[in-house]
N, C-alpha and C positions, 0 to 999 in steps of 0.2 A: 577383506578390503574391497574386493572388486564388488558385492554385492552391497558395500556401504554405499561406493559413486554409483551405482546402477541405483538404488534405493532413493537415493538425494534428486538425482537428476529427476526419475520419476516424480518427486514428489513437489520440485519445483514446477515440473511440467502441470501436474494437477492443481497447484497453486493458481497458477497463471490461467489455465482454461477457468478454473474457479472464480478467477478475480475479474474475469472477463464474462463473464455470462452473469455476474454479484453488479457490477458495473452495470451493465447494460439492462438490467432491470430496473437499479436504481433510476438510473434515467431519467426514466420515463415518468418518475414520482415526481409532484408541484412542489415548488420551492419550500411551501407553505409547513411542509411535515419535516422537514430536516431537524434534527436533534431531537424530534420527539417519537416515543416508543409506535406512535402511531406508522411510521413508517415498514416499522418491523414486521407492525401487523398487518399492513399493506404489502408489502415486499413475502409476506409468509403465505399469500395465496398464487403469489405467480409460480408457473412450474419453473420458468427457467433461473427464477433467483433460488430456488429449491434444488435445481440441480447443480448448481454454481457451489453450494453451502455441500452437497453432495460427494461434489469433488475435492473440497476443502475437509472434512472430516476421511477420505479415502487418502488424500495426499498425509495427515496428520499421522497415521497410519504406518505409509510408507517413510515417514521422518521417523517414527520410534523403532521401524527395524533396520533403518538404516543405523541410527545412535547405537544399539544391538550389536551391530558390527564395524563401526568405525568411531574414532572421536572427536566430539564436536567442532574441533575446530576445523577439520574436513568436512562433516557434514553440511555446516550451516552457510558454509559460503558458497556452496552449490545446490543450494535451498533458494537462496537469493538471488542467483541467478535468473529468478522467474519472470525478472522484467522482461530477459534476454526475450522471451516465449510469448509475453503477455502481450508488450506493444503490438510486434506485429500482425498479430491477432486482432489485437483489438483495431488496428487501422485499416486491416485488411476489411474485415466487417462492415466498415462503414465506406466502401467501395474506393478506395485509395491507396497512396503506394508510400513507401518509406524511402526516402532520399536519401542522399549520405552522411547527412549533416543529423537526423533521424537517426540510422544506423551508429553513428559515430557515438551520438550521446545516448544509445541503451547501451552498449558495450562498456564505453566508459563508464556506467554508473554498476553495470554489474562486475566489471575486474577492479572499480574501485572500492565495491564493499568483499568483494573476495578476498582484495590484498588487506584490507582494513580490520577486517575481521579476523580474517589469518594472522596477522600480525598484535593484535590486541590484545587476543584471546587469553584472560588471566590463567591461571595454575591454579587448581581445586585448594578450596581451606575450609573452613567450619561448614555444618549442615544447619546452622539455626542463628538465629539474631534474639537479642533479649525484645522485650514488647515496648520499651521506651525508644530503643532505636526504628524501630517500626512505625511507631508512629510519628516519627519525628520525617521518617525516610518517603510516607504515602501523606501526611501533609504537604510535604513538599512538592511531592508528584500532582496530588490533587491540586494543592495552588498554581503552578503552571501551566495544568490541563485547561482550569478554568480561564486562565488569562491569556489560552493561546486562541481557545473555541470567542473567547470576548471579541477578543481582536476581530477573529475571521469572521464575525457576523454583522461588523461594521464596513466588509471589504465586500467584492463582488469578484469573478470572475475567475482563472486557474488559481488566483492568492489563496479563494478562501478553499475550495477544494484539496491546494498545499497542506493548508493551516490546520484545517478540521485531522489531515491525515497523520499531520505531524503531534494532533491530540495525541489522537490513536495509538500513536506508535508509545508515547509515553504512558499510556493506557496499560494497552499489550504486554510492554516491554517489563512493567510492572507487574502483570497478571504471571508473566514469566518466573517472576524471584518468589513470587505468594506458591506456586504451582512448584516449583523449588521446597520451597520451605514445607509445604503440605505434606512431599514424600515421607519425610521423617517419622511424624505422627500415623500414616497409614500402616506403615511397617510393624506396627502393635497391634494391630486389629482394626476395623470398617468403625466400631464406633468409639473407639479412641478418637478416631480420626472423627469424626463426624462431632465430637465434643470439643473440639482447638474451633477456633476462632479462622485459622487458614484458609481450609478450603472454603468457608462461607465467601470470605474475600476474594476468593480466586473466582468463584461462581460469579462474583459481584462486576468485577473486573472485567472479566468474561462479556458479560453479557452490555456494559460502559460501552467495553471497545466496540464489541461489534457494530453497535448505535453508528458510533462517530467514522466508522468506518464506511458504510452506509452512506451515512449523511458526505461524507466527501467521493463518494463514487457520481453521488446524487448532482453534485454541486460541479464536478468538471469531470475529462476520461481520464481514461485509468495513467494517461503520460504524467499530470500533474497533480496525483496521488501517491502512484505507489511508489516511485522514490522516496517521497517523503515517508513513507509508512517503513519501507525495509531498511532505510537510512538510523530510524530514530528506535525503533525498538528495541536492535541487538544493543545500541549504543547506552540505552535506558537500561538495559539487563546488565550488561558490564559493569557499569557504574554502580549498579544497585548488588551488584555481585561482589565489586570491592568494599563497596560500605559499608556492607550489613552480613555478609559472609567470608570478609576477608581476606578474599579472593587475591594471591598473587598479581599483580601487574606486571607485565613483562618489559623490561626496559633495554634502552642500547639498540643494537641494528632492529627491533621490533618498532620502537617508536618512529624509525625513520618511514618504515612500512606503512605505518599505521599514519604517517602523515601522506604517504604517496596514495595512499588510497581513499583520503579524503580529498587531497586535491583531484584526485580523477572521479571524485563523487560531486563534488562541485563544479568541476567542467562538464560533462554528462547534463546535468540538474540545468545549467545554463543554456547549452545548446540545443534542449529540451523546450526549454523556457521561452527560446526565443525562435522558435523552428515554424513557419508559417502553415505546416500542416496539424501541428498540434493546436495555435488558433482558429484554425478549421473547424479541428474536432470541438472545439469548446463553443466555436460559434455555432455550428450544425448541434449541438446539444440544447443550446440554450433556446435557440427557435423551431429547436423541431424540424427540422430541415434535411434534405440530403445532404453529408459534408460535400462532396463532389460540385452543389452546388456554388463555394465558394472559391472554388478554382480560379477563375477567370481574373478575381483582385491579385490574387499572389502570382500572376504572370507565368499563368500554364499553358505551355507551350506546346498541349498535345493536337495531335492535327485535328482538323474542324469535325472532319468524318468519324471521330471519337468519339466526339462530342454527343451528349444528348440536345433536343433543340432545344430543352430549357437552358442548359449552361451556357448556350453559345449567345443566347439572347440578352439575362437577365443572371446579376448576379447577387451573392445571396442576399442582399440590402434592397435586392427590385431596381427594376427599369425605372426611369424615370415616369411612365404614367402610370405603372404600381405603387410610385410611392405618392404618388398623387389622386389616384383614388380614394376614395372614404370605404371601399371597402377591403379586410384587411385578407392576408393571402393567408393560402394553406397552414397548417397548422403540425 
């Protein structure tokens, strides 16, 4: 057991570095390539979105030996944990600090999918679903994905970076129950497996999410993504765990859990939402800018001598004869 939470912990910690160096490469990529494979192929010659994916296939690693010796319903809620790791990481980075209102809503969003998880988490039933439930179960997934990514490309700012994540997560969360059902067929032999229809779909999946995953790192930072992505996936795998594998549902003092830990994913999610250093990071993403420079509107109070003399002058919208200029500023 003690090497299952050492294992989890580890591997959320890899998560999070991963999802923070996968972020910060997207970045840097033009509006222009979001949802298309071009990005991937853009994103596949930087070293550091390489090393990000690196530490993502190492963490994946450390989640199947931690499963090995513990059960899922321990593991995955300390899997999740990774925001806990990830924010600060990622704010840090961009030369700022986490307030308490910051700290309050990563904590809350990681002991609300902990307790929500914990408390969800169905009891094992069938290894397989018939092929009419299947398609019935990834039309459905796919008509939502479509009409969540629709939506977020008619929105602008942390929404659609949310939207695109919470594709994802119904993506993933999907590639989840296919990656499920594929073990069954592998257990007869490599090309049994390789003749089911499964793992094509899990590959398929696989390769969806990552896109859209991408594309919402690209589109805001990792505050007003990966809730939405750790939020929607396990809850997509549950769901698709009960419908099409039968999965027990736990009921009575579980549901009460499972609603407290959605209300503390929801408060989290908000004081995230509305945390002035998180609009920071989105505004220093979108312009290219130092976030740091945009201190000075959300009434930072650190002393002058702190200060660089750009932020004590001009803040990130430009002084008034920068914004009067015809010529335009740093990039």
């Amino acid at each position: 057991m003690v090497i299952a939470v050492l294992a989890a912990l580890a591997s959320g910690g890899g998560f999070a570095a991963g999802g923070v160096l996968q972020q910060r490469a997207a970045s840097t990529r033009p509006e222009s390539e979001a949802l298309s494979f071009r990005l991937l192929v853009e994103l596949a010659r930087e070293p550091m979105w390489l090393l990000g994916i690196g530490f993502a296939l190492v963490s994946y690693v450390l989640e199947a030996l931690a499963l090995s010796f513990g059960p899922l319903v321990l593991v995955q809620p300390l899997i999740v944990s990774e925001l806990a790791f990830a924010l600060p990481i990622s704010v840090r980075w961009r030369g700022m600090k986490m307030g308490a209102r910051e700290w309050l809503g990563a904590t809350a969003i990681a002991m609300g999918l902990t307790i929500g998880l914990a408390s969800a988490a169905p009891r094992a039933g069938r290894t397989g679903a018939p092929v009419a439930e299947w398609i019935v179960a990834l039309g459905v997934a796919g008509s939502l994905t479509v009409l969540v990514v629709a939506v977020g490309r008619r929105i602008s700012g942390s929404a659609r970076s949310s939207l695109y994540a919470l594709a994802a997560g119904i993506v993933i969360g999907t590639q989840a129950s296919l990656l499920k059902a594929t073990i069954t067929p592998s257990e007869h032999g490599l090309s049994q497996a390789l003749e089911s229809w499964e793992p094509w779909a899990t590959l398929g999946t696989a390769i969806l999410g990552l896109l859209l995953v991408q594309s919402a790192y690209e589109a805001g930072p990792l505050a007003t993504s990966m809730p939405a992505l750790d939020a929607t996936e396990p809850a997509v795998a549950i769901v698709l765990g009960i419908v099409l594998f039968h999965e027990d549902p736990r009921t009575g003092l579980a549901l009460v859990g499972a609603g407290a830990g959605a209300a503390a994913l929801l408060l989290g999610i908000v004081l995230l939402g509305t945390s002035p250093v998180i609009r920071c990071l989105q505004e220093a993403q979108r312009t290219h800018q130092r976030a740091a420079d945009c201190w000075p509107e959300f009434g930072d109070e650190r002393p002058l001598a702190t200060r660089s003399p750009r932020t004590t002058t001009r803040s990130l919208h430009g002084s008034p004869d920068d914004r009067a200029s015809p010529t335009p500023g740093p990039r």
